[in-house]
N, C-alpha and C positions, 0 to 999 in steps of 0.2 A: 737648576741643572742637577739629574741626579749622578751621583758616582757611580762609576762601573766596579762593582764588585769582584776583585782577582783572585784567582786560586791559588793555593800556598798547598805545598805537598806535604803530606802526614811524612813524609822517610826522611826525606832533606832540608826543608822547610823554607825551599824555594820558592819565589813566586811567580807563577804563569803555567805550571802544569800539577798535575795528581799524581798519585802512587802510581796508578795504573801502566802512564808513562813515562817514568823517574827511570834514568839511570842507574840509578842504584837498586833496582827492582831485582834484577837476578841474585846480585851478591847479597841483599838481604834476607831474601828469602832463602837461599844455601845455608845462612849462620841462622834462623829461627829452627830451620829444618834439624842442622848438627845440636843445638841446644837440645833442642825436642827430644833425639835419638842419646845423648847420653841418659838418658833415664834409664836404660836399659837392664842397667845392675837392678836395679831394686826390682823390675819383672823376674828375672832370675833368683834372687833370693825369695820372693815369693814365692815362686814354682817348687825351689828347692825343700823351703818349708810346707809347701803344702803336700810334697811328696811325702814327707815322712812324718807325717800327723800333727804337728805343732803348733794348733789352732789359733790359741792365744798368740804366739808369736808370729802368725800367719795374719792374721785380722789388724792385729799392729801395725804392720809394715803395710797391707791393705791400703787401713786408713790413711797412711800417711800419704801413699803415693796417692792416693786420690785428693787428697786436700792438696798437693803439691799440682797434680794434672789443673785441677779449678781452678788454684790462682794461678797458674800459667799460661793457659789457654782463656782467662779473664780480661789477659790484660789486651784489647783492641788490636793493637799494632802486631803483636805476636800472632792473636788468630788470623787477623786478615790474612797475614803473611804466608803460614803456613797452609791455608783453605787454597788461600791462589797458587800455593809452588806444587799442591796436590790436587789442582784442579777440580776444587769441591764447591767452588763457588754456585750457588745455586744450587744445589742439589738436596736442600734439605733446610730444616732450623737453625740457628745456629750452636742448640742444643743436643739435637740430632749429630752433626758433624762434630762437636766436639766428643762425643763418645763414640762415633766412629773413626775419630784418630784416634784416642783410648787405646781402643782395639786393635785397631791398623796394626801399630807398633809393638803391643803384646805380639801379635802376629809375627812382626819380621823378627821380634828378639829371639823367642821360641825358635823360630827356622833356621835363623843367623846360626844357634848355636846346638842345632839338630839335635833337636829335644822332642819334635813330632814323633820319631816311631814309640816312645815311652808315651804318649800319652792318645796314639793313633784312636782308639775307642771311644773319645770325651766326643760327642754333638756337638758339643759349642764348639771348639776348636775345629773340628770338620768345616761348620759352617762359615769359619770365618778364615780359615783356610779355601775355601771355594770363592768368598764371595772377597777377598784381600789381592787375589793371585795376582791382575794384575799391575800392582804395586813390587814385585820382587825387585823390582833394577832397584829399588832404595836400599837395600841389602848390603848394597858393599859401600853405603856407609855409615855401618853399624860396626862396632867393634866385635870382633867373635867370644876374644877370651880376658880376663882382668888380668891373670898372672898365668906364663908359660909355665915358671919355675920345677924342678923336678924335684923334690924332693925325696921318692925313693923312700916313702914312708906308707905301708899298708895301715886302715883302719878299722878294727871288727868291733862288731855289740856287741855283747855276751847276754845270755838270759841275766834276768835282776836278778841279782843276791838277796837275801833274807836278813843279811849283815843290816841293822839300821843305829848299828854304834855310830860314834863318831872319830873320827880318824884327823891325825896333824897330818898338813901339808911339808913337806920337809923344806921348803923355798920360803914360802911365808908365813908358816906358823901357825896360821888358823886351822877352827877345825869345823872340819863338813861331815858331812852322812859318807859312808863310806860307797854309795851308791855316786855319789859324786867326782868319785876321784877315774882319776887315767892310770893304767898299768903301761910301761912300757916294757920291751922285752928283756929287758935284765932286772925286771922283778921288784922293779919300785914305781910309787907310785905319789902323783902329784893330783892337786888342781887344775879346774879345767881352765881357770885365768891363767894361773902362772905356764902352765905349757902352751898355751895360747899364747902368750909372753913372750917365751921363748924362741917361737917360732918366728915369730913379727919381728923380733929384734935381730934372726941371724943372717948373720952378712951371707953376701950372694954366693961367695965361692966355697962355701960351710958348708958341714953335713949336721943335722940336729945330732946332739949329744947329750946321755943321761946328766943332769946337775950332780947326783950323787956320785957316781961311778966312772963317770966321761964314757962308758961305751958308747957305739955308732947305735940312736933309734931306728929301727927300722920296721918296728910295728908298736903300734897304740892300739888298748883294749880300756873298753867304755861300756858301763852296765846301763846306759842312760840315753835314750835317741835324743835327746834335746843338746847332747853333748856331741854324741856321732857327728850329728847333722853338721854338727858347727866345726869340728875338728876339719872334715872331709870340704866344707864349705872353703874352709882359711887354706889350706892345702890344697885347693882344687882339684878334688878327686871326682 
């Protein structure tokens, strides 16, 4: 006599039905989908670094998100998941759909956080702007922005200086190129760490204030876009 072979479900690991028709099929697929979508920061700091030429540190963050996409979208239960709440099942390889979620998502972070009219002229974004559209109802549930915070702090480059001394930080004491440090408006001037520091650390209901002098900052000058970038990044400018 042979045994009748029963189904045991991949979600719940119950026995007598499939994912297909599990229970718990909506709700997992909602939590694979919000997993997927917090990814969102690190699309946005790429954009940001690729805005303002930072290759190296542009290709870094690349890679990572990409090795982080492959083992998350590797792992079985998470693709399936995600293909069926996007309705991509059949539609392609499973190679194929996983770089068209890739994309999908670059897509709604970009929108989420209307960044298209800067970058309206790229063909690839056009294209995948046409062919993503529509997907928009997944938009609201992406997060728009990391930190509201107002800080009330302008950020300017300046042309590079020809200064290639080296200069003490008055906070920590070490000494960097002078092309490295931050001016604030009452005419001193730090490390991109330590004012970095600074800021991370002040309490919510605080206005940043010079370490030296306790004046109100209310503008940072930077001879260095690798520093801009990041001041204006942490700041949300």
């Amino acid at each position: 006599m042979t045994s009748v072979r029963q189904t045991r479900c991949s979600l719940c690991a119950e026995i007598g039905h499939n994912m297909t028709t599990c229970t718990l099929l909506s709700f997992r697929q909602d939590e694979a989908h919000s997993l997927y979508a917090n990814m969102w920061q690190k699309w946005l700091q790429m954009y940001d670094i690729a805005r303002v030429g930072c290759q190296t540190e542009y290709f870094d963050i690349a890679k990572d998100l990409e090795e982080k996409n492959e083992r998350w979208l590797k792992k079985p239960i998470y693709f399936r998941l995600l293909k069926s709440y996007l309705n991509l099942t059949g539609r392609g390889t499973d190679e194929e759909i996983r770089d068209y979620m890739v994309s999908l998502y670059r897509y709604l972070v970009l929108k989420k956080n209307g960044l298209f009219p800067h970058i309206i002229t790229n063909p690839h974004i056009i294209r995948i702007r046409n062919q993503y559209a529509n997907y928009d109802y997944l938009l609201d549930t992406i997060q728009a922005t990391l930190n509201t915070r107002q800080y009330g702090i302008i950020v300017q480059q300046k042309t590079t200086s020809n200064d290639d001394s080296l200069q003490t930080c008055a906070i920590c004491y070490e000494d960097y190129a002078a092309n490295n440090f931050v001016k604030t408006n009452c005419e001193h001037s730090f490390c991109q760490t330590c004012v970095t520091g600074m800021i991370q650390i002040l309490p919510e209901n605080k206005k940043l204030s010079c370490a030296m002098c306790r004046s109100n900052i209310n503008n940072l000058s930077c001879y260095n876009s690798v520093i801009n970038h990041n001041l204006k990044n942490i700041l949300n400018i």
